[in-house]
Rosetta silent file (secondary structure, phi, psi, omega in degrees, C-alpha in Angstrom):
SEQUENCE: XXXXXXXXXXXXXXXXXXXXXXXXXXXXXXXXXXXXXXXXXXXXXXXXXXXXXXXXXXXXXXXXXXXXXXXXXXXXXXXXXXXXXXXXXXXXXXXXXXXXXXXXXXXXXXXXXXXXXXXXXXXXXXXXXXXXXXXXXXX
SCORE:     score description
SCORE:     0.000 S_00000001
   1 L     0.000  131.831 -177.801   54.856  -44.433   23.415 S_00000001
   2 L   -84.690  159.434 -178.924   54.618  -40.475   23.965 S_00000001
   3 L  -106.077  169.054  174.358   57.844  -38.946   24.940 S_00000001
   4 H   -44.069  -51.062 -151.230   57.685  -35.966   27.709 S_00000001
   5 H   -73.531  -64.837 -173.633   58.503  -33.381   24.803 S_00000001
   6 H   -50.711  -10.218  177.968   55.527  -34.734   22.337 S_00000001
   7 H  -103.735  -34.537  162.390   52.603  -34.768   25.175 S_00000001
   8 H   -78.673   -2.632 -179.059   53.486  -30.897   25.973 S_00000001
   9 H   -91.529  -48.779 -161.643   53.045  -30.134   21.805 S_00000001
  10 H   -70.843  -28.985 -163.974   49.542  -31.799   22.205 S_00000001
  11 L   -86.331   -6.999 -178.870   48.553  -30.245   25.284 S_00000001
  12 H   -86.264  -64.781 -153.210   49.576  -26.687   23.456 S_00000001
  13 H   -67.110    7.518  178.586   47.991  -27.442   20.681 S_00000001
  14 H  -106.689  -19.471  168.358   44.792  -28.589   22.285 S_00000001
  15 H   -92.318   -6.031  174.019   44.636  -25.160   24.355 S_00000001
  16 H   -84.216  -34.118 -178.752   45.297  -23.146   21.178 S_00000001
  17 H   -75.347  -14.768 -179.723   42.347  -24.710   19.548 S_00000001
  18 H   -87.980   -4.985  140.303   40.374  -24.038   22.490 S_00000001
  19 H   -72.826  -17.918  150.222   41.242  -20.058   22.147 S_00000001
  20 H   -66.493  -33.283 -161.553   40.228  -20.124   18.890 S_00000001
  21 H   -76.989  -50.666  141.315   37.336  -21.810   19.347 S_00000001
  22 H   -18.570  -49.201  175.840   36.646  -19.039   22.294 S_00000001
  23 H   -94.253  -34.448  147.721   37.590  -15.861   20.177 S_00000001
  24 H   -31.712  -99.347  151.750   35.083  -17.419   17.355 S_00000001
  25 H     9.346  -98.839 -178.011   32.483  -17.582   19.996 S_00000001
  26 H   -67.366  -36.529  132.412   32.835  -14.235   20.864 S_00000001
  27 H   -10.420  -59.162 -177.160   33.076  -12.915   17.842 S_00000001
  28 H   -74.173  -48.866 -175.607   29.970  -14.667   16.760 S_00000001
  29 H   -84.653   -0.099  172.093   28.163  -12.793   20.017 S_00000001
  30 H   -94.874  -38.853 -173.069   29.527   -9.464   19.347 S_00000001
  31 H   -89.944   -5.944  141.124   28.424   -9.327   15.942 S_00000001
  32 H   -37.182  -86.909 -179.166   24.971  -11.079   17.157 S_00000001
  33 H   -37.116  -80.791 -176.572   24.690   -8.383   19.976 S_00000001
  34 H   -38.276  -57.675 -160.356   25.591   -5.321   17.130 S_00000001
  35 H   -55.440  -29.813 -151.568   22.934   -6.860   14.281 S_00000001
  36 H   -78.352  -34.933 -172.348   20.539   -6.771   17.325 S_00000001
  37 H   -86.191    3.210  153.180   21.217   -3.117   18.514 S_00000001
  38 H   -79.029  -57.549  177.467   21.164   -2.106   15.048 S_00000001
  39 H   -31.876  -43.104 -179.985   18.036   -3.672   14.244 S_00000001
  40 H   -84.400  -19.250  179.679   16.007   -2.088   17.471 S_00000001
  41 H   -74.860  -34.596 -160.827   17.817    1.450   16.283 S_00000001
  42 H   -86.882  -74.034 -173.056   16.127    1.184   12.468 S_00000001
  43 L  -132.816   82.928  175.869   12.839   -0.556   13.560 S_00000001
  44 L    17.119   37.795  176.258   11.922    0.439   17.010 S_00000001
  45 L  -168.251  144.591  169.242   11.618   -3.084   18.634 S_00000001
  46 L   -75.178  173.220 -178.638   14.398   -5.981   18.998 S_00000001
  47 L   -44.278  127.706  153.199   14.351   -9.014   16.634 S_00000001
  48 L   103.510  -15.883  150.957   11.141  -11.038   17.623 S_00000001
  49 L   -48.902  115.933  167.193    9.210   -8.107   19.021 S_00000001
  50 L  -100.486 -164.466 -153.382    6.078   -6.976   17.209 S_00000001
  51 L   -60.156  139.909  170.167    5.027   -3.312   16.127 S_00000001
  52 L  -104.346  152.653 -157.109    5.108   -0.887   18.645 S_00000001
  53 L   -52.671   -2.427  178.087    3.836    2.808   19.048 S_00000001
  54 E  -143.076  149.192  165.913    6.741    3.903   15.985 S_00000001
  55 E  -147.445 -179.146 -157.798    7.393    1.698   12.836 S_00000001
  56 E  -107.468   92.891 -171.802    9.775    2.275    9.860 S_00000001
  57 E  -124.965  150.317  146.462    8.858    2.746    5.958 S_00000001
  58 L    85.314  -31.543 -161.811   10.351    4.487    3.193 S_00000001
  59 L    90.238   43.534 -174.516   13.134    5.180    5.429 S_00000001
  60 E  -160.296  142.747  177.298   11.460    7.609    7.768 S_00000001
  61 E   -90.247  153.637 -157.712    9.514    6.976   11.091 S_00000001
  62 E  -105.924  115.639  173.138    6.108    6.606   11.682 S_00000001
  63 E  -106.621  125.424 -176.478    4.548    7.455   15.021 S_00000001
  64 L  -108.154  165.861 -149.332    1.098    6.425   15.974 S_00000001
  65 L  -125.223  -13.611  169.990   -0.711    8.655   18.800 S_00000001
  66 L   101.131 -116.251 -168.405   -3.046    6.148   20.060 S_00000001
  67 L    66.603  169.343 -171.139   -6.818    6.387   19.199 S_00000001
  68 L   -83.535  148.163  155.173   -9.544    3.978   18.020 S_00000001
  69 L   -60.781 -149.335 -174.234   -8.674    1.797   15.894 S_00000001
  70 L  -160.320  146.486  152.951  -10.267    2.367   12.052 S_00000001
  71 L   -76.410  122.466 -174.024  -11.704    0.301    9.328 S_00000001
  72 L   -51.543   18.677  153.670  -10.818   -0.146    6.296 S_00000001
  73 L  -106.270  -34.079  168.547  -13.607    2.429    4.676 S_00000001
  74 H   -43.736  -76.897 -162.851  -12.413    4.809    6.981 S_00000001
  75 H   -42.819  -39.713 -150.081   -8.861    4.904    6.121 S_00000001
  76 H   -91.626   17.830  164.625   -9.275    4.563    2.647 S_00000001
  77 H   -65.781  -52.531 -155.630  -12.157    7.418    2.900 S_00000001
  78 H   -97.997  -18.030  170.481   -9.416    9.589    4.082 S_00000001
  79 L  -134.939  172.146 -153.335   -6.901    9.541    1.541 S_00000001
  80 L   -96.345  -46.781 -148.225   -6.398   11.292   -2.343 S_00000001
  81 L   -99.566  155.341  149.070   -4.063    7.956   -3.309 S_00000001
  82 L   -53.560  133.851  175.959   -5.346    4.066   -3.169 S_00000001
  83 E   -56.885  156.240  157.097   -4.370    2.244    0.076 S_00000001
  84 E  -152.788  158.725 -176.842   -1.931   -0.470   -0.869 S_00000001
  85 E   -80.903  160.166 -177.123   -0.213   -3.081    1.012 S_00000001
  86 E  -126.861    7.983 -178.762    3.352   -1.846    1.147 S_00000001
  87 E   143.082 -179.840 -177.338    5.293   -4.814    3.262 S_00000001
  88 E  -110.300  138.080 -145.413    5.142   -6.742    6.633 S_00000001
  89 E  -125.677  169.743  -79.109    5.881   -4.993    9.554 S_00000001
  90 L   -68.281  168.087 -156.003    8.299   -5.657   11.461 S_00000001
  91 L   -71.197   -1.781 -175.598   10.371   -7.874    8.743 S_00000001
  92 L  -141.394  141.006 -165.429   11.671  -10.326   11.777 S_00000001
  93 L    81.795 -134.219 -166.825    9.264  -11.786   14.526 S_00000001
  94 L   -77.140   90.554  173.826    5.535  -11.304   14.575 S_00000001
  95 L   -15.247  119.963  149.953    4.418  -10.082   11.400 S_00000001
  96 E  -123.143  153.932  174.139    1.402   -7.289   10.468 S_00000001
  97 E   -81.808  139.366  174.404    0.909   -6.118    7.068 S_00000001
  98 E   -81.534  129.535  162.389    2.160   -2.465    6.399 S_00000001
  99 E  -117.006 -165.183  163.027   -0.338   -0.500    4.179 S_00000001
 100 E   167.897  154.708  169.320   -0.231    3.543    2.656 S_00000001
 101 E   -58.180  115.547  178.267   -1.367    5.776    0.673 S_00000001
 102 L   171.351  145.244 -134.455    0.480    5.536   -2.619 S_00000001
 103 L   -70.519 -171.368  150.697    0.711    5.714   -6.552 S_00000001
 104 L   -81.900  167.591 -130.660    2.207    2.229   -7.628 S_00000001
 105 H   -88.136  -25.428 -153.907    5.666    1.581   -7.409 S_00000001
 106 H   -95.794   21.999  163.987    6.596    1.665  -11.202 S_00000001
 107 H   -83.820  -45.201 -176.421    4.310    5.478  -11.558 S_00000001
 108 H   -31.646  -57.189 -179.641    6.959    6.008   -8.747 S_00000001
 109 L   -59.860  -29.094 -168.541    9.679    5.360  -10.585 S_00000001
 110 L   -64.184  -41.364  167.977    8.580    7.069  -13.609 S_00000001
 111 L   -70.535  122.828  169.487    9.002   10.690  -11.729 S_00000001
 112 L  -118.461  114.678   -8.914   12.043   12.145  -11.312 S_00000001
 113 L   -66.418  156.580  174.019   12.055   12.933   -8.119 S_00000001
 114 L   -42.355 -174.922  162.796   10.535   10.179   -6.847 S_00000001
 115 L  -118.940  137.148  169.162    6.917   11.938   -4.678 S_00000001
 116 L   -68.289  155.759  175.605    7.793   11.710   -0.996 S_00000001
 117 L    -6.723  163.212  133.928    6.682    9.062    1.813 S_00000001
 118 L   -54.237  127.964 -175.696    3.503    8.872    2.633 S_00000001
 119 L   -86.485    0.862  -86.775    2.598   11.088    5.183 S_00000001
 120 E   155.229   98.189  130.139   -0.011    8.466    6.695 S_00000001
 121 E  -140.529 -164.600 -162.182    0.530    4.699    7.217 S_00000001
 122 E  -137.816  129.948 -159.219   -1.412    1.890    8.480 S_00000001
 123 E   -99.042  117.682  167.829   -0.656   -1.288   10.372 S_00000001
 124 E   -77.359  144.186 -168.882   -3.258   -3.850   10.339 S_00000001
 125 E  -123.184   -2.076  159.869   -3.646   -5.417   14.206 S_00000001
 126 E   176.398 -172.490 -161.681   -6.680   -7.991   13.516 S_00000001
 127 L   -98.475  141.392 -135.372   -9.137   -8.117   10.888 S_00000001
 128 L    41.073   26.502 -174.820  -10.731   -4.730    9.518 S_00000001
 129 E  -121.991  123.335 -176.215   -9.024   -3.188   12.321 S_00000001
 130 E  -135.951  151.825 -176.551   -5.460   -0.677   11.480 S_00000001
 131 E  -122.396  108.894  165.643   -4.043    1.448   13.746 S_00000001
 132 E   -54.748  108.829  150.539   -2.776    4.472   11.945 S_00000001
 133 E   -45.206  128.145 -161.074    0.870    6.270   11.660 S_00000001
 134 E  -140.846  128.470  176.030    1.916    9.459   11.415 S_00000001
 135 E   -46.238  139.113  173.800    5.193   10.928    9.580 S_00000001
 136 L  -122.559  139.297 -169.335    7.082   12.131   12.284 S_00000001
 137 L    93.858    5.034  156.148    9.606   15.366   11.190 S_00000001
 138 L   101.582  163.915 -163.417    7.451   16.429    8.001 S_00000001
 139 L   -68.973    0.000    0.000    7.512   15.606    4.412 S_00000001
């Protein structure tokens, strides 16, 4: 049998778990909400979004300008370094492979300083088809 006093402890203690349970929650959807608005500041689309007129490499942004797309003898016609793929673009939702002009990673390393970005990269959007990038702010 509950007494008066013991049926008010449970009813506390059944609304305290349900403010924790609440402040979790929100918690959970604030730092949800932040990863998301960081994510669209570093690479110019939310989470599940694919590439869009700017993408991200290197840690500098890429703007493309519109234009025909290009083939892969063009592009690689066009640059001093071998194309290589350089990652998947963007890293969360619909995927395209990133390529650019650039030495392999461990000549990279070997130079101190590293040689800057790429000025130049290239998103593939279907097959033999890339839509080209362009550093934007300069080497």
């Amino acid at each position: 049998m509950m007494t008066g006093v013991s049926a008010t402890m449970a009813m506390r203690g059944a609304r305290l778990g349900t403010r924790v349970a609440s402040g979790v929650l929100a918690l959970m959807v604030l730092a949800a909400g932040g990863a998301a608005v960081w994510y669209r500041q570093v690479y110019n689309v939310w989470p599940g979004q694919g590439a869009s007129g700017r993408v991200h490499w290197c840690g500098r942004n890429y703007e493309s300008f519109g234009g025909p797309l290009r083939t892969w003898p063009q592009i690689t016609s066009q640059e001093h370094f071998p194309i290589r793929p350089v990652g998947q673009y963007p890293p969360l939702g619909p995927r395209q492979e990133l390529f650019a002009a650039s030495k392999p990673h461990a000549q990279r390393l070997s130079v101190n300083p590293p040689p800057p970005c790429a000025l130049v990269v290239y998103l593939r959007t279907g097959p033999d088809e890339y839509r080209a990038y362009s550093l934007e702010g300069g080497p």
